[in-house]
KOLMIVEX-828536 format. One record per residue: residue number from 0; residue in one letter; chain; x, y, z of N, C-alpha, C in turn. Coordinates in Angstrom, 3 decimals, m for minus. Example, Ala and Ser with C-alpha at 12.3 -4.5 7.8 and 13.67 -1.06 7.14 Angstrom:
# KOLMIVEX-828536
NODE | num | residuo | cadena | nc1 | nc2 | nc3 | cac1 | cac2 | cac3 | cc1 | cc2 | cc3
NODE | 0 | a | A | 13.190 | m5.690 | 7.800 | 12.300 | m4.500 | 7.800 | 13.200 | m3.300 | 7.800 .
NODE | 1 | s | A | 12.850 | m2.250 | 7.080 | 13.670 | m1.060 | 7.140 | 12.900 | 0.030 | 7.870 .
//
This chain:
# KOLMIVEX-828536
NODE | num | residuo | cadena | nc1 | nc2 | nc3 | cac1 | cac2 | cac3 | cc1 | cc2 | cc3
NODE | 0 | x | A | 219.773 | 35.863 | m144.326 | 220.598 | 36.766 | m143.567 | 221.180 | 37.796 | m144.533 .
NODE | 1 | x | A | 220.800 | 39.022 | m144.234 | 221.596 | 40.058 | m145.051 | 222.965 | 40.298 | m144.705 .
NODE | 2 | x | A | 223.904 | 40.780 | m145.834 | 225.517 | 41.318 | m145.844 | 225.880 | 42.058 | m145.355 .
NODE | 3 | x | A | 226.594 | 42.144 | m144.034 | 226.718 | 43.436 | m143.246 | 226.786 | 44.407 | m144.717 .
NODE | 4 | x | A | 226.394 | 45.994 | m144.099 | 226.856 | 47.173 | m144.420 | 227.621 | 47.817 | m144.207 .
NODE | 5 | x | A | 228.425 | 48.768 | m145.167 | 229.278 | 49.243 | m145.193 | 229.303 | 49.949 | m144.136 .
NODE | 6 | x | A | 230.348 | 50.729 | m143.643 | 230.918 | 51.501 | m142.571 | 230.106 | 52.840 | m143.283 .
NODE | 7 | x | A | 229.819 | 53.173 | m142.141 | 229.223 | 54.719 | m142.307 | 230.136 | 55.996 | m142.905 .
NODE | 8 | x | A | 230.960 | 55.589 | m142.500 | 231.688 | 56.646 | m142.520 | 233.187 | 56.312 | m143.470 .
NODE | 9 | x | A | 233.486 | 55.797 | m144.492 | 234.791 | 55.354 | m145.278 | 235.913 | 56.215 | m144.705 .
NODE | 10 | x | A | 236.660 | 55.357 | m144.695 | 237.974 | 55.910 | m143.904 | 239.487 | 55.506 | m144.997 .
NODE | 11 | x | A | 239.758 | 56.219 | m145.930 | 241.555 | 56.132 | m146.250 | 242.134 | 56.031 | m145.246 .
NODE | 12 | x | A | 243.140 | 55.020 | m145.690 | 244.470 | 54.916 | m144.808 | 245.498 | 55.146 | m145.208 .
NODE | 13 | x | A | 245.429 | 56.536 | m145.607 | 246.850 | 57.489 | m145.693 | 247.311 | 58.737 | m144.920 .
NODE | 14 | x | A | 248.313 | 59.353 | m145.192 | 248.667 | 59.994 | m143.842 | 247.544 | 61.380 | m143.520 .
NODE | 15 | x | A | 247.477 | 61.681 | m144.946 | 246.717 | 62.895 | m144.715 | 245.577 | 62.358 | m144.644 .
NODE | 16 | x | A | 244.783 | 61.353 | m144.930 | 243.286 | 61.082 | m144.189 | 243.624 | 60.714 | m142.109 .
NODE | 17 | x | A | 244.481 | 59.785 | m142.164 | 245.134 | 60.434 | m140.309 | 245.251 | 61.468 | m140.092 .
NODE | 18 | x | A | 245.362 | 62.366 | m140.942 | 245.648 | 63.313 | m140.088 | 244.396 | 63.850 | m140.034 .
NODE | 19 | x | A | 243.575 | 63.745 | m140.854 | 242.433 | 65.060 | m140.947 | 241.391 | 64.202 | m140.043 .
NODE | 20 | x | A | 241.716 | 62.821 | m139.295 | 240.384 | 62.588 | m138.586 | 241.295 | 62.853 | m137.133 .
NODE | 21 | x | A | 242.458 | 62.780 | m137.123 | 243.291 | 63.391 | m135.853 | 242.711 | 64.976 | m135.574 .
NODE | 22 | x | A | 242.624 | 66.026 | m136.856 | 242.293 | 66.994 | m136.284 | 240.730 | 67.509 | m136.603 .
NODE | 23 | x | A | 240.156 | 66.201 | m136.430 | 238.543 | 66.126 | m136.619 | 238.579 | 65.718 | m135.165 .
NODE | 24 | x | A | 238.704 | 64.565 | m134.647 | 238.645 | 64.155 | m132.975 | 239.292 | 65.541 | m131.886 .
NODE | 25 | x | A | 240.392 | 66.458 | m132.414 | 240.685 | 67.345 | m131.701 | 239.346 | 68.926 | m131.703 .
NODE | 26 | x | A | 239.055 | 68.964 | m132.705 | 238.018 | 69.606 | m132.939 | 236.848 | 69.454 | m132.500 .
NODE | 27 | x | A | 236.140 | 67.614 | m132.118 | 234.872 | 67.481 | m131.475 | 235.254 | 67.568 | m130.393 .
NODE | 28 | x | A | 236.602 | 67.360 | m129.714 | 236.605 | 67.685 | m128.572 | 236.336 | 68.717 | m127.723 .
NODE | 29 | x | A | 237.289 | 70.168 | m128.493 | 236.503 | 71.650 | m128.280 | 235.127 | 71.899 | m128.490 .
NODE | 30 | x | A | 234.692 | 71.549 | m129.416 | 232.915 | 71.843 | m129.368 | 232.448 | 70.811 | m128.183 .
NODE | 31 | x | A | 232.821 | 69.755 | m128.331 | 231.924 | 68.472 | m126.800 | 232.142 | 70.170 | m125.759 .
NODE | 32 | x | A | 232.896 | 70.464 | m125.435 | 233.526 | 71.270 | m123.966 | 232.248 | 72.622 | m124.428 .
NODE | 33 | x | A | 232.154 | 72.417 | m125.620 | 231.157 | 74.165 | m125.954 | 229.661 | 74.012 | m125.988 .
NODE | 34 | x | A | 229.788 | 72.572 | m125.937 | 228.487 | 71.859 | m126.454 | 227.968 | 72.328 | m127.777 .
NODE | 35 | x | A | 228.622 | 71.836 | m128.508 | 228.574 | 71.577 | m129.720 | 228.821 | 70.127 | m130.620 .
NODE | 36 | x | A | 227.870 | 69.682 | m131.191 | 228.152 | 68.035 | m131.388 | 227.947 | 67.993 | m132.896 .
NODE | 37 | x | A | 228.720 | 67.530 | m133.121 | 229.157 | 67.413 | m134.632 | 229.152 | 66.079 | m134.897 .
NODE | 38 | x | A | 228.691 | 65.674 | m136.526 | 228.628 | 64.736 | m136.858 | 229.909 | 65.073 | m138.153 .
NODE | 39 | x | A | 230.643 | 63.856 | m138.436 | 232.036 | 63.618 | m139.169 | 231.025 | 63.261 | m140.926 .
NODE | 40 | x | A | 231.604 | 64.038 | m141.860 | 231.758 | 63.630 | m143.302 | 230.047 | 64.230 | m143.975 .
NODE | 41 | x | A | 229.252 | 64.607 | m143.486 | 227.881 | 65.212 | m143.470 | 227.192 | 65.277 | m144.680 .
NODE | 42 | x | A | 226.862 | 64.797 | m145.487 | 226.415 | 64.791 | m146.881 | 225.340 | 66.206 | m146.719 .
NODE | 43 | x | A | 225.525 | 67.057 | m147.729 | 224.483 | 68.311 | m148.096 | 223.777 | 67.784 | m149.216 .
NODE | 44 | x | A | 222.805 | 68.789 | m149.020 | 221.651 | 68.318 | m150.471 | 222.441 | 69.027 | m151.463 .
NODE | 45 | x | A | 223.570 | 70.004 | m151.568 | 224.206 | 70.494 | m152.638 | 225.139 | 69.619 | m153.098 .
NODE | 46 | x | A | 225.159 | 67.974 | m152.659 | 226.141 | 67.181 | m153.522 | 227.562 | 67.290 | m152.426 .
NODE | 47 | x | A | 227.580 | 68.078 | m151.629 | 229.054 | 68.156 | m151.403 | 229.251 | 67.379 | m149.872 .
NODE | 48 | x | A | 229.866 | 67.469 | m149.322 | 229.930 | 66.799 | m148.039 | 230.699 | 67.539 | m146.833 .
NODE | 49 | x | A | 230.586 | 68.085 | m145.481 | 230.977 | 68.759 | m145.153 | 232.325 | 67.932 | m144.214 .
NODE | 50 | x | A | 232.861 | 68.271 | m143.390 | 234.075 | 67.309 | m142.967 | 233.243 | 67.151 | m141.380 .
NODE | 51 | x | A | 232.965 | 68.448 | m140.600 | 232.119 | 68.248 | m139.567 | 230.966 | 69.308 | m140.013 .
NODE | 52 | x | A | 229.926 | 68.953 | m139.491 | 228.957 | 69.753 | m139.335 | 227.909 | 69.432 | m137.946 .
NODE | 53 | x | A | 228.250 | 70.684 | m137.247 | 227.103 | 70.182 | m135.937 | 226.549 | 71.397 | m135.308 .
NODE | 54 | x | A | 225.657 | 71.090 | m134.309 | 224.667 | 71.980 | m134.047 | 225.327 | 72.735 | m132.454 .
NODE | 55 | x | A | 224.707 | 73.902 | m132.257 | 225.104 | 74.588 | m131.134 | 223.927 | 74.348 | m129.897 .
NODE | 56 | x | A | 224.192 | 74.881 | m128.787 | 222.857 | 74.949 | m127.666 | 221.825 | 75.936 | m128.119 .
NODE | 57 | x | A | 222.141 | 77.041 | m129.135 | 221.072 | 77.593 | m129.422 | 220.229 | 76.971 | m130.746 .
NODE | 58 | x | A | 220.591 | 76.232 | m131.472 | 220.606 | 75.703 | m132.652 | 220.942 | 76.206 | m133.747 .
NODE | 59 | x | A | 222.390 | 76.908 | m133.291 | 223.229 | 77.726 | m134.824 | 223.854 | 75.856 | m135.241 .
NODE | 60 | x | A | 223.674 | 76.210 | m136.833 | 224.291 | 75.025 | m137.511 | 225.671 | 75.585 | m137.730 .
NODE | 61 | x | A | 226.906 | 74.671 | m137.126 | 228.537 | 75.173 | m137.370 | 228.897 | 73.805 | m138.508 .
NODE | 62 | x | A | 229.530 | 74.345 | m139.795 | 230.452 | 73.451 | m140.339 | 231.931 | 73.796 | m140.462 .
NODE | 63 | x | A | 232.923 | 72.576 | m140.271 | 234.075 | 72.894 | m140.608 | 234.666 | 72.477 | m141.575 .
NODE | 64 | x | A | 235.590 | 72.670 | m142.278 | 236.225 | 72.201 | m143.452 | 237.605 | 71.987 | m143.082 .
NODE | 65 | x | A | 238.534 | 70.819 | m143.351 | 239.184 | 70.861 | m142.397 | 240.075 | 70.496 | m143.627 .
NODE | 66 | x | A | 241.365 | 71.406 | m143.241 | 242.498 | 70.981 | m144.038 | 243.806 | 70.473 | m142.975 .
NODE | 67 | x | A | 244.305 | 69.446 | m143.891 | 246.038 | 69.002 | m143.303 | 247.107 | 69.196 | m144.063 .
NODE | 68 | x | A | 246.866 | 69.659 | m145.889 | 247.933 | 70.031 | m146.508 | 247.684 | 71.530 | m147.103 .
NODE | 69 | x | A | 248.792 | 71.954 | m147.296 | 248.735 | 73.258 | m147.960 | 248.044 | 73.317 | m149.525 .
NODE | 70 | x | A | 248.706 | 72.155 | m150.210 | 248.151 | 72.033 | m151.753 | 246.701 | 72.060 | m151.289 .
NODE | 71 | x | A | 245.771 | 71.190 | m150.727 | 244.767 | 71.069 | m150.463 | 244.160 | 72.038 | m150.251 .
NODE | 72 | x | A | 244.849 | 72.623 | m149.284 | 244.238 | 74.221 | m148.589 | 244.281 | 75.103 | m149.804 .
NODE | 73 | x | A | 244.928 | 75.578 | m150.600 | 244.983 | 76.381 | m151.226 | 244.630 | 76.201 | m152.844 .
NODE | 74 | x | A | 244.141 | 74.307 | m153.186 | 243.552 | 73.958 | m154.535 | 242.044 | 73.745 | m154.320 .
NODE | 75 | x | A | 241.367 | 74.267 | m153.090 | 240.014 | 73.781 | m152.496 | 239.158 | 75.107 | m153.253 .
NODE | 76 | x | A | 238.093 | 74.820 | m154.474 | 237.631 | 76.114 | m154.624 | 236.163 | 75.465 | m154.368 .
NODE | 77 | x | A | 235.996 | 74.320 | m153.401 | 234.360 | 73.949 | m153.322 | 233.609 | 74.776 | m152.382 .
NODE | 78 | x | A | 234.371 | 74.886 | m151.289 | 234.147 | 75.358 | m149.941 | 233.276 | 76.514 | m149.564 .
NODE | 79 | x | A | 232.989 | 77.566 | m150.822 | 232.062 | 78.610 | m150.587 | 230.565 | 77.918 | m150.675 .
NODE | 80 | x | A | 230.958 | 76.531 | m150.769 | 228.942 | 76.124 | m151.564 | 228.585 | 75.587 | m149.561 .
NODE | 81 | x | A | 229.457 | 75.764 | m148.929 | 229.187 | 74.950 | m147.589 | 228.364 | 76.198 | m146.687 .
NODE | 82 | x | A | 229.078 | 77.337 | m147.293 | 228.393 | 78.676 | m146.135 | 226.890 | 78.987 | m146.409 .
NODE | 83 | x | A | 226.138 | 78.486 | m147.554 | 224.596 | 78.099 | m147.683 | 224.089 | 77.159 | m146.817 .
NODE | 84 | x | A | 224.916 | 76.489 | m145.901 | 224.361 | 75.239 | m145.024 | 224.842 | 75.505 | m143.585 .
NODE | 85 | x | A | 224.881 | 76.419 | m142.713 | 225.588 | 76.830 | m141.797 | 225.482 | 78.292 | m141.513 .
NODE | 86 | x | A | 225.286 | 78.504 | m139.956 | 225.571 | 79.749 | m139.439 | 226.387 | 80.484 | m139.227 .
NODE | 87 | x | A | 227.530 | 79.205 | m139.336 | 228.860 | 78.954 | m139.134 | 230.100 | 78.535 | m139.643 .
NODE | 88 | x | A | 231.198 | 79.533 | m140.154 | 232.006 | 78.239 | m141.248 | 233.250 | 78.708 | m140.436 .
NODE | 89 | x | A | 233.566 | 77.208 | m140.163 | 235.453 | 77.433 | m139.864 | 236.113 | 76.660 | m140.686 .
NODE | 90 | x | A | 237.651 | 77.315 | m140.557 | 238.190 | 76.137 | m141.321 | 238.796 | 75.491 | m140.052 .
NODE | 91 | x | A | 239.311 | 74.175 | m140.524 | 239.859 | 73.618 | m139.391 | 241.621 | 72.962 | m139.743 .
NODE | 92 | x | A | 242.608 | 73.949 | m139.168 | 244.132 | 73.628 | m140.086 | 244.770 | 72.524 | m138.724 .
NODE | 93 | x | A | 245.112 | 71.701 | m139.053 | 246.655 | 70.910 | m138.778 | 247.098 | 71.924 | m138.210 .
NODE | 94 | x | A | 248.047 | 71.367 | m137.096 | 248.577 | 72.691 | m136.512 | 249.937 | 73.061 | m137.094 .
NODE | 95 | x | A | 250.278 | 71.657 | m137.757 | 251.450 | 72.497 | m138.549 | 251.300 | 73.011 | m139.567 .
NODE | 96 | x | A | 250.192 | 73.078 | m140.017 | 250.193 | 74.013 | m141.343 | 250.271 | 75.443 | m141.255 .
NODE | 97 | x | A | 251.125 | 76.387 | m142.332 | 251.251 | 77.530 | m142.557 | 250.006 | 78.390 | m142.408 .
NODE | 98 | x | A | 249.358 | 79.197 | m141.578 | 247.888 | 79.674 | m141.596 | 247.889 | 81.180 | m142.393 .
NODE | 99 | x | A | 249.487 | 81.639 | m143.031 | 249.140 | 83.392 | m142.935 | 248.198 | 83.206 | m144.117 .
NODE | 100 | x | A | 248.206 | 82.480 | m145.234 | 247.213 | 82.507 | m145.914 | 245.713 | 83.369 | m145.632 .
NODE | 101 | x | A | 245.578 | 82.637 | m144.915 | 244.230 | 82.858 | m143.980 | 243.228 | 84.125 | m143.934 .
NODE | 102 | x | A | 244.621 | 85.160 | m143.813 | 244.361 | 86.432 | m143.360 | 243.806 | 87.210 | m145.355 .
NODE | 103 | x | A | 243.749 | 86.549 | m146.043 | 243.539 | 86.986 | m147.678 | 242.075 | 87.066 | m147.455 .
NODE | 104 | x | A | 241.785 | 87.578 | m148.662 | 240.532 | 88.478 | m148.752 | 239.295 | 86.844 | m149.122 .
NODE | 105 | x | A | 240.319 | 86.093 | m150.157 | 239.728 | 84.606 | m150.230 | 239.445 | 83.849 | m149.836 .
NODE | 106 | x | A | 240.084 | 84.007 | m148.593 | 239.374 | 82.760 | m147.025 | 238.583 | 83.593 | m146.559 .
NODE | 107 | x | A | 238.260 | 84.784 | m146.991 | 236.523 | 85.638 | m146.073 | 237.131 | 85.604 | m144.973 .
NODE | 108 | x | A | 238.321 | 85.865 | m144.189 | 238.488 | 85.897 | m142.715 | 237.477 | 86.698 | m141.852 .
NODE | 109 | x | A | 236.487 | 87.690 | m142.443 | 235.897 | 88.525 | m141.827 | 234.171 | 87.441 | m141.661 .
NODE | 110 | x | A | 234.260 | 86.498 | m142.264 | 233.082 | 85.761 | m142.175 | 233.588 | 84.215 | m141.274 .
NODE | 111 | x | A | 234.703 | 83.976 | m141.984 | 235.233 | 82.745 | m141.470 | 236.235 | 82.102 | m140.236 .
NODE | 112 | x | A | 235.726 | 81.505 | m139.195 | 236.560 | 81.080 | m138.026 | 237.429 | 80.393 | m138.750 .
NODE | 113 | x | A | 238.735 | 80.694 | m137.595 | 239.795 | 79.733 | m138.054 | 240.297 | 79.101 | m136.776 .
NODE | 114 | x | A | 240.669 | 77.544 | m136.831 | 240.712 | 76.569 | m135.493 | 241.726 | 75.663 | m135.766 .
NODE | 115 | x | A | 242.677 | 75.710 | m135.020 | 244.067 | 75.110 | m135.092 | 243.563 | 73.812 | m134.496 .
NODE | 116 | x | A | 244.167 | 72.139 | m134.819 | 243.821 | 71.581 | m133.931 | 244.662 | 70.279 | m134.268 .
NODE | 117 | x | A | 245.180 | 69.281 | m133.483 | 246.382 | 67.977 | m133.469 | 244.627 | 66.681 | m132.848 .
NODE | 118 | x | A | 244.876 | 66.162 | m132.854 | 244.367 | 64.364 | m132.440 | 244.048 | 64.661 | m131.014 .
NODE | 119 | x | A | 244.556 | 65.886 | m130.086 | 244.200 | 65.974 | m128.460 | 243.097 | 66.559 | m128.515 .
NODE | 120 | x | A | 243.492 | 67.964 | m129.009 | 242.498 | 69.316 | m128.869 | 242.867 | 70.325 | m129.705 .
NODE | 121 | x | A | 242.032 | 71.221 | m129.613 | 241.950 | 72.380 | m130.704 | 241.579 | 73.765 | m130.322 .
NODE | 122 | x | A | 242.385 | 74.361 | m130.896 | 241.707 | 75.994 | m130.376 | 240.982 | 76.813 | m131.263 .
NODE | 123 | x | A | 240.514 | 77.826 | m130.964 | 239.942 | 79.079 | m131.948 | 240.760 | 79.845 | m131.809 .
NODE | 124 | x | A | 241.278 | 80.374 | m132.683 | 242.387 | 81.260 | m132.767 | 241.304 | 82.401 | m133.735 .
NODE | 125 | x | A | 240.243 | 82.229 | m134.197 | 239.460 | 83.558 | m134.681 | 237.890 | 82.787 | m134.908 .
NODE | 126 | x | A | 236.965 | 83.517 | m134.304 | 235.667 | 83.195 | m133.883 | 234.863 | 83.396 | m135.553 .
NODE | 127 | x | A | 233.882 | 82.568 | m135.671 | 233.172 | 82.540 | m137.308 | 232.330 | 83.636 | m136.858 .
NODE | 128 | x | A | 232.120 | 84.467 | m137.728 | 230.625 | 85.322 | m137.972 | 229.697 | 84.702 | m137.786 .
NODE | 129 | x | A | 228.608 | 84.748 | m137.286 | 227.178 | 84.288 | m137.272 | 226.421 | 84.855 | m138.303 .
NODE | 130 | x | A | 226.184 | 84.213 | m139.943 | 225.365 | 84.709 | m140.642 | 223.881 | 84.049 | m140.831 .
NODE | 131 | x | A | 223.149 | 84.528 | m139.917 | 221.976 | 83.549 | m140.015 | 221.367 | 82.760 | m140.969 .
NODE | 132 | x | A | 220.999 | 81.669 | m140.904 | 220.343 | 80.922 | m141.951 | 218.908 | 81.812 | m141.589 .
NODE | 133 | x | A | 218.159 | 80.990 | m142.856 | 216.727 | 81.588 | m142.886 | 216.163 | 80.279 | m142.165 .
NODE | 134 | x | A | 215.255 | 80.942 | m141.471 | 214.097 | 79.359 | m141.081 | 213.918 | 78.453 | m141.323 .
NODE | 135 | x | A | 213.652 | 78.173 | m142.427 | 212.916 | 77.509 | m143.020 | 214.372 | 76.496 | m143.513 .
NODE | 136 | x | A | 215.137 | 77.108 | m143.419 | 216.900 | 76.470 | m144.445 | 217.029 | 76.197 | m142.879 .
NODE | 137 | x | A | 217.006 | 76.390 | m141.912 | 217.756 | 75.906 | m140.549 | 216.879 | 75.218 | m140.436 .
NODE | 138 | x | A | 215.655 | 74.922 | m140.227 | 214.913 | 73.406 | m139.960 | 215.164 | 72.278 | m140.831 .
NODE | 139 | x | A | 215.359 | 72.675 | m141.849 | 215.548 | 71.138 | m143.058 | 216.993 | 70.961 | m142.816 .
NODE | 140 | x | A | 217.772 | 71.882 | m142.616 | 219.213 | 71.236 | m142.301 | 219.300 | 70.415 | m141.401 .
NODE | 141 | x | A | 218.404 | 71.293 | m140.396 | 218.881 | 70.411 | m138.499 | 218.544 | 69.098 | m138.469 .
NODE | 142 | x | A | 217.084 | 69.097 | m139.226 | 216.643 | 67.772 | m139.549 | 217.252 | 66.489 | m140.558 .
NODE | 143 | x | A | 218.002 | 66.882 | m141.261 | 219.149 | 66.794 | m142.154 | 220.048 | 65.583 | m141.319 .
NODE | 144 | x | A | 220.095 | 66.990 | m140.641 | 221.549 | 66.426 | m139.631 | 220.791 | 65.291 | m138.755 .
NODE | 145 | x | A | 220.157 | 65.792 | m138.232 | 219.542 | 64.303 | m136.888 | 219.269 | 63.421 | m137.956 .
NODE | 146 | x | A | 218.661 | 63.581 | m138.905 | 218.611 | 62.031 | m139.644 | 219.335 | 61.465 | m139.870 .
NODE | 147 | x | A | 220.419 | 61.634 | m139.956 | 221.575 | 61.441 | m140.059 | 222.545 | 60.637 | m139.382 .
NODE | 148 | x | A | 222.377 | 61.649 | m138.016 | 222.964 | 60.936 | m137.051 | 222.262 | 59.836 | m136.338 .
NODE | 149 | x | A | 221.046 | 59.740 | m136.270 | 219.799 | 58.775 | m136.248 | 220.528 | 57.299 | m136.735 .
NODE | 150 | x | A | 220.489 | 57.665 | m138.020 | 220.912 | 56.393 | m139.228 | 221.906 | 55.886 | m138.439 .
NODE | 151 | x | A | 223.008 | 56.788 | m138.395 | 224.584 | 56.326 | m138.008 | 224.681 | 55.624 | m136.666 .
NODE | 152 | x | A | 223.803 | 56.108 | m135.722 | 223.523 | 55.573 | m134.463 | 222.614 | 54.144 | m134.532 .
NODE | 153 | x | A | 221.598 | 54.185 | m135.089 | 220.935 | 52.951 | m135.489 | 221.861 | 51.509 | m136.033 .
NODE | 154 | x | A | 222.624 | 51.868 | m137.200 | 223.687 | 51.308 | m137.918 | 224.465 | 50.636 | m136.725 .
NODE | 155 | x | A | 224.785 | 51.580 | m135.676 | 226.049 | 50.965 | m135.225 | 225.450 | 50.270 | m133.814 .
NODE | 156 | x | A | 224.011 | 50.141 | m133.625 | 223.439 | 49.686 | m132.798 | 223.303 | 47.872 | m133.276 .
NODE | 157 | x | A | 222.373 | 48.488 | m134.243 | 222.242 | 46.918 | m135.351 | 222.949 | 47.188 | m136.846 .
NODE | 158 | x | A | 224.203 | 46.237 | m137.031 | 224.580 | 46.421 | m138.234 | 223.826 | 45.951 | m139.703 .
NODE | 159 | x | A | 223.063 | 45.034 | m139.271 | 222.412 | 44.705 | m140.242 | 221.191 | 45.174 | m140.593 .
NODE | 160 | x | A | 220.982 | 46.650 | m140.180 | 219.430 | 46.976 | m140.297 | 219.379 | 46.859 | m141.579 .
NODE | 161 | x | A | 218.404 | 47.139 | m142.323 | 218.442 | 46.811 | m144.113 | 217.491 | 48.495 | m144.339 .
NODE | 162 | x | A | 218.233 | 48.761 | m145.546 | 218.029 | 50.147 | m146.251 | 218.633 | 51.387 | m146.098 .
NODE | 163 | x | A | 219.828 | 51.045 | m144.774 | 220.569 | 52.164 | m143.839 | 221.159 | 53.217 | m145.182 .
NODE | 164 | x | A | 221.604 | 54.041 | m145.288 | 222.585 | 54.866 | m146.066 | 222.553 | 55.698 | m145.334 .
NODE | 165 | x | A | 223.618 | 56.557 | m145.341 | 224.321 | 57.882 | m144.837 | 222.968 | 58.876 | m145.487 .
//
């Protein structure tokens, strides 16, 4: 008999990891309503991991990056390597966080959505640019992604499948 496997998805239990899957569940909620389905924590082939990343009805790839503290928000210099993987980049703030930031030349507001959102629901308070991926980068992503979610769905079907990883 093999050792269950780990949880797909590792979860801290501190306030700011609550909070950021509070305004991760408020966020799939607005895309579920847009049809948009996002998968939580998304590993890229660039090493980095996205917080959501999911696909649209046309098959634009949207990722979000989602902040709950200001230090965070404003010590984050990974976040430009995510707009190579996406049609789409929002950030996604806590609703109590301070947003004028936002409006700086360094959050790309002219490229980047910005989406307020609590543990219920979430709004767009400024729509992302659509910068197209190339072909060939939007099929290996999408496929990326369904494998992905494949795994995670499989996993939580049978926990003990053997060889699973994210």
């Amino acid at each position: 008999m093999s050792a269950a496997l780990p949880d797909p998805v590792p979860e801290p239990d501190d306030a700011d990891a609550r909070a950021a899957r509070g305004v991760a569940r408020g966020i799939g909620r607005l895309f579920a309503r847009n049809d948009i389905w996002c998968l939580p924590e998304m590993p890229l082939r660039s090493g980095r991991r996205a917080d959501l990343m999911g696909i649209d009805a046309k098959g634009q790839l949207v990722i979000v990056e989602i902040k709950v503290s200001r230090a965070d928000l404003l010590g984050d210099s990974k976040w430009t390597d995510y707009l190579e993987h996406c049609d789409r980049f929002y950030w996604g703030l806590a609703a109590h966080l301070d947003r004028a930031c936002m409006e700086q030349a360094a959050f790309l507001p002219q490229r980047c959505g910005l989406i307020v959102a609590d543990g219920y629901d979430a709004e767009i308070l400024r729509p992302a640019a659509t910068v197209p991926l190339a072909a060939a980068r939007r099929k290996a992503e999408t496929e990326r992604l369904a494998r992905a979610a494949l795994r995670r769905h499989s996993a939580l079907i049978d926990p003990r499948l053997s060889g699973w990883t994210v």
